[in-house]
C-alpha positions as CSV (number, residue, x, y, z in Angstrom):
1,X,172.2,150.6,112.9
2,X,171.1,154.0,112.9
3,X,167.5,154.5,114.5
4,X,166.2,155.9,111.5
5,X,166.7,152.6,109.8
6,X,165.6,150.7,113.2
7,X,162.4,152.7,112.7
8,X,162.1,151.8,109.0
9,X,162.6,148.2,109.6
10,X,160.4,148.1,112.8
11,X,157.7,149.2,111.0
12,X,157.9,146.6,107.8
13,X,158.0,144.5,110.5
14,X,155.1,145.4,112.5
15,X,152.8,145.7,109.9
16,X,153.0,141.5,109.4
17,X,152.2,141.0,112.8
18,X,149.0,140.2,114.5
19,X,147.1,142.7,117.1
20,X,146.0,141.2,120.3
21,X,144.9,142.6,123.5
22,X,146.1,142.1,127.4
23,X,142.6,141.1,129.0
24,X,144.1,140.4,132.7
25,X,147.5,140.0,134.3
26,X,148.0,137.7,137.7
27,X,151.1,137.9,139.6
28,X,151.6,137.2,143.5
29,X,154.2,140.3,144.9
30,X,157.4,137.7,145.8
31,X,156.8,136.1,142.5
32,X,158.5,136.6,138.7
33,X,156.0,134.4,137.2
34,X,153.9,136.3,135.1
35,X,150.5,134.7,134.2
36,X,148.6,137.0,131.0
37,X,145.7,136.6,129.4
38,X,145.7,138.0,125.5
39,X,142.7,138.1,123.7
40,X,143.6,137.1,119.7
41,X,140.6,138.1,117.8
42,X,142.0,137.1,114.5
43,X,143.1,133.5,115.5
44,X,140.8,130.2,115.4
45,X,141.8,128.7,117.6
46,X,139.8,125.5,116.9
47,X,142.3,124.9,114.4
48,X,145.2,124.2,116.4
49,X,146.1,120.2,116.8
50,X,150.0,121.5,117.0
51,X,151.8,123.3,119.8
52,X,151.7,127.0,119.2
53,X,154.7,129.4,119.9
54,X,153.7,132.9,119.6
55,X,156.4,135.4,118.6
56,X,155.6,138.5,120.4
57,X,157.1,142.1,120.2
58,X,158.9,143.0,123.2
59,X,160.7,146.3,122.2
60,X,162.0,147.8,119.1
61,X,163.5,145.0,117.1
62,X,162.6,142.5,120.1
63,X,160.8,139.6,120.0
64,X,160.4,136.4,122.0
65,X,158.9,133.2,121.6
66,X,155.9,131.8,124.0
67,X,153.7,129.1,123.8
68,X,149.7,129.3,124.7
69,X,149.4,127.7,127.4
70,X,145.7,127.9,128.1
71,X,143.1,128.8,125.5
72,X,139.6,129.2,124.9
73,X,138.4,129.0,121.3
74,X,135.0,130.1,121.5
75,X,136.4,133.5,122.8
76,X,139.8,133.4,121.4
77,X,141.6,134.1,124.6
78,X,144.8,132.3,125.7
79,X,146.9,132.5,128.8
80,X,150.8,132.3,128.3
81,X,153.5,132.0,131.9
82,X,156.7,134.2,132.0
83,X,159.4,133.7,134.7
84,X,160.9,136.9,134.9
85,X,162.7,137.1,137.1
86,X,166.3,137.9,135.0
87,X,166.7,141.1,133.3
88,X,166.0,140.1,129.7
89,X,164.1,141.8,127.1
90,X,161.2,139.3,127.6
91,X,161.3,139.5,131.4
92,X,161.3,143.8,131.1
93,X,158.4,143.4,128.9
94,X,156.4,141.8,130.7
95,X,156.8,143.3,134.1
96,X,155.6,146.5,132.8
97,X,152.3,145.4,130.8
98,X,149.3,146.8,131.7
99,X,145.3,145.5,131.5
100,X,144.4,146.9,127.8
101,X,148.1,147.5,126.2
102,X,148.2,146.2,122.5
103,X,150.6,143.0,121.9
104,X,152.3,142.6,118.1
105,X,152.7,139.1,117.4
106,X,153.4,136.2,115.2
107,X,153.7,132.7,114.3
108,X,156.7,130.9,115.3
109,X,157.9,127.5,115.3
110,X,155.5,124.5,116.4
111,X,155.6,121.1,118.2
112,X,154.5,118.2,116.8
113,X,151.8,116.5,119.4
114,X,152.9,112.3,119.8
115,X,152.9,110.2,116.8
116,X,150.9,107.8,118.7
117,X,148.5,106.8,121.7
118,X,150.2,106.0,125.1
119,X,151.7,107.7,128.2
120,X,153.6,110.5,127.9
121,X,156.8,111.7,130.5
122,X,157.2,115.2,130.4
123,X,160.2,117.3,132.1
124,X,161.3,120.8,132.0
125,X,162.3,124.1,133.4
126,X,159.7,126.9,133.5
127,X,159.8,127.8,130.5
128,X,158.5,124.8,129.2
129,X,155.4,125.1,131.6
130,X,152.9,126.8,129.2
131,X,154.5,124.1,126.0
132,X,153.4,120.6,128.7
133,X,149.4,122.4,129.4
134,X,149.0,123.2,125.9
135,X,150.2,119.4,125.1
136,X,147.8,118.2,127.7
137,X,145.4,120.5,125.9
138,X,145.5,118.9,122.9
139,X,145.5,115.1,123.7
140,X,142.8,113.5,125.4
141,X,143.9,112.1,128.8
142,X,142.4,108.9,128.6
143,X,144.4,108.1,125.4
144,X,147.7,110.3,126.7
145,X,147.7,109.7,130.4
146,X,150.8,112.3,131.5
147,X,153.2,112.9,134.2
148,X,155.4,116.0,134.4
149,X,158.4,117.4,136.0
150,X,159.0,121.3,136.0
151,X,162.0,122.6,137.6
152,X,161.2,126.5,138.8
153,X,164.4,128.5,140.1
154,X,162.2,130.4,142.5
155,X,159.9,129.7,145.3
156,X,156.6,130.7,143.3
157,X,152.8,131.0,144.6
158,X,151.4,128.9,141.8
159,X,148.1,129.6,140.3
160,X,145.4,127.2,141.8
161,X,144.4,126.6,138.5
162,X,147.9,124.6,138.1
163,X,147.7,123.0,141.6
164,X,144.1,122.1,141.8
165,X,143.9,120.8,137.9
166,X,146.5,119.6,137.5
167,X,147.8,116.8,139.7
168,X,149.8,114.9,137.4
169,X,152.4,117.9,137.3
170,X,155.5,117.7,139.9
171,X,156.7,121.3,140.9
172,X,160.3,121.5,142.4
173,X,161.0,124.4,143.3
174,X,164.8,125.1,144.3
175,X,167.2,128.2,143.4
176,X,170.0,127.7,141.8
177,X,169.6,123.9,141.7
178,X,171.1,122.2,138.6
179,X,168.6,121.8,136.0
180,X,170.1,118.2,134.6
181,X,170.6,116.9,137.8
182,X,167.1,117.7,139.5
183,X,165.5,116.5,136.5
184,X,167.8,113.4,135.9
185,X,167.0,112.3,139.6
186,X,163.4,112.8,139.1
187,X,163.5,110.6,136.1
188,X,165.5,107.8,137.9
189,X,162.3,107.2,140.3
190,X,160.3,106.4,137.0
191,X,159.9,103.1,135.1
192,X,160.7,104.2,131.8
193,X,159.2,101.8,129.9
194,X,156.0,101.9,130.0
195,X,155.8,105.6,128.7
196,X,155.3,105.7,124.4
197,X,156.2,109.5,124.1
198,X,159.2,111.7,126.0
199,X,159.3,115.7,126.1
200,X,161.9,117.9,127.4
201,X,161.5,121.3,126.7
202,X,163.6,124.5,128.1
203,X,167.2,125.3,128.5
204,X,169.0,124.3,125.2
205,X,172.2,122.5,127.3
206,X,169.9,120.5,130.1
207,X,167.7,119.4,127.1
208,X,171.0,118.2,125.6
209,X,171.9,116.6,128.4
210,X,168.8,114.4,129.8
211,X,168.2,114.0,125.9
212,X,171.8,111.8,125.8
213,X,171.2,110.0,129.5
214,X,167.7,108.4,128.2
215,X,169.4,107.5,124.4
216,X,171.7,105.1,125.9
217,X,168.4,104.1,128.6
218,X,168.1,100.1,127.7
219,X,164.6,100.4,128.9
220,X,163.3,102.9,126.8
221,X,160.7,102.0,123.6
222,X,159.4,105.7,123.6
223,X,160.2,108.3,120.8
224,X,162.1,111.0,122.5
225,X,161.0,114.8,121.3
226,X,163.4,117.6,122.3
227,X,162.4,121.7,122.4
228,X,165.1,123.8,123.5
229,X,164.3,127.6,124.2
230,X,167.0,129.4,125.8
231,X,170.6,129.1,126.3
């Protein structure tokens, strides 16, 4: 494609996204997880009773998908993760945002929040970290009592707002460990049964996977809702 066209098409393109603003970047200096706070003036927030996936411009032509992981809807500001820490498009991006740089994005897909009240098992891989907060986000605890599993591939300095809020979330962190298997073992220490609602969210072939070991699961009453994100 020649770049006049990829500049013609970029900016039809641009023009249907929304404007928002970086407001504050955390990372720790051995980490890849990227923790950014975007201020979305022209979203209600209040609104929301689905999980949100933001498609957001990257580079020319470039977009990738995140989810909202934290929000407040009185000032419209939301806080999404990014492990990068592989040389993506995404991961590029966000290493090199500043405090005040413009971010073009839109709506993606959504998640559906449970069908109905009961515990909910969560398990995942990073990127599935800011789509299990906003689900805790949107249900109310005492109704949707949660445990979680998220598998990082590298030895992070999580936020204290995930470790002191948080408790009911399990953080492995191992590099290079096999997603499936980590997860699969973690699962195997739980009773099954007594959860109403299952999510596993992140890579597209581990999601496959634990998705077909809990199918055949005898034990199992809960409705199982699968999210994959990357391959």
């Amino acid at each position: 494609m020649s770049n006049i066209l990829k500049k013609a098409i970029g900016g039809l393109l641009d023009q249907v996204l929304n404007p928002s603003k970086v407001l504050c970047l955390r990372s720790s200096p051995s980490s890849s997880m990227y923790e950014i706070d975007l201020h979305l003036p022209n979203v209600n927030m209040e609104k929301w009773n689905t999980i949100k996936r933001l498609k957001c411009k990257v580079g020319e032509l470039e977009y990738r998908d995140y989810t909202p992981a934290l929000w407040d809807a009185e000032k419209r500001v939301c806080t999404i993760y990014i492990e990068a820490g592989h040389d993506g498009a995404g991961s590029r991006w966000a290493r090199q945002l500043k405090v005040g740089d413009e971010v073009l994005f839109g709506d993606a897909h959504v998640a559906q929040l449970p069908a109905k009240e009961g515990r909910i098992l969560c398990m995942g891989d990073g990127s599935a970290l800011g789509h299990f907060l906003a689900l805790k986000q949107l249900t109310k605890n005492g109704s949707y009592p949660m445990d979680a599993a998220i598998l990082l591939h590298d030895h992070y300095q999580l936020p204290s707002i995930l470790t002191e809020n948080h408790s009911e979330y399990t953080f492995t962190m191992k590099s290079g460990a096999d997603r499936f298997a980590t997860l699969a073992e973690w699962c195997s220490t739980k009773d099954l049964s007594i959860y109403t609602s299952i999510y596993i969210a992140g890579n597209i072939p581990m999601v496959t996977a634990l998705r077909k070991k809990l199918k055949v699961h005898s034990g199992i009453q809960a409705k199982i809702y699968t999210h994959g994100f990357w391959s």
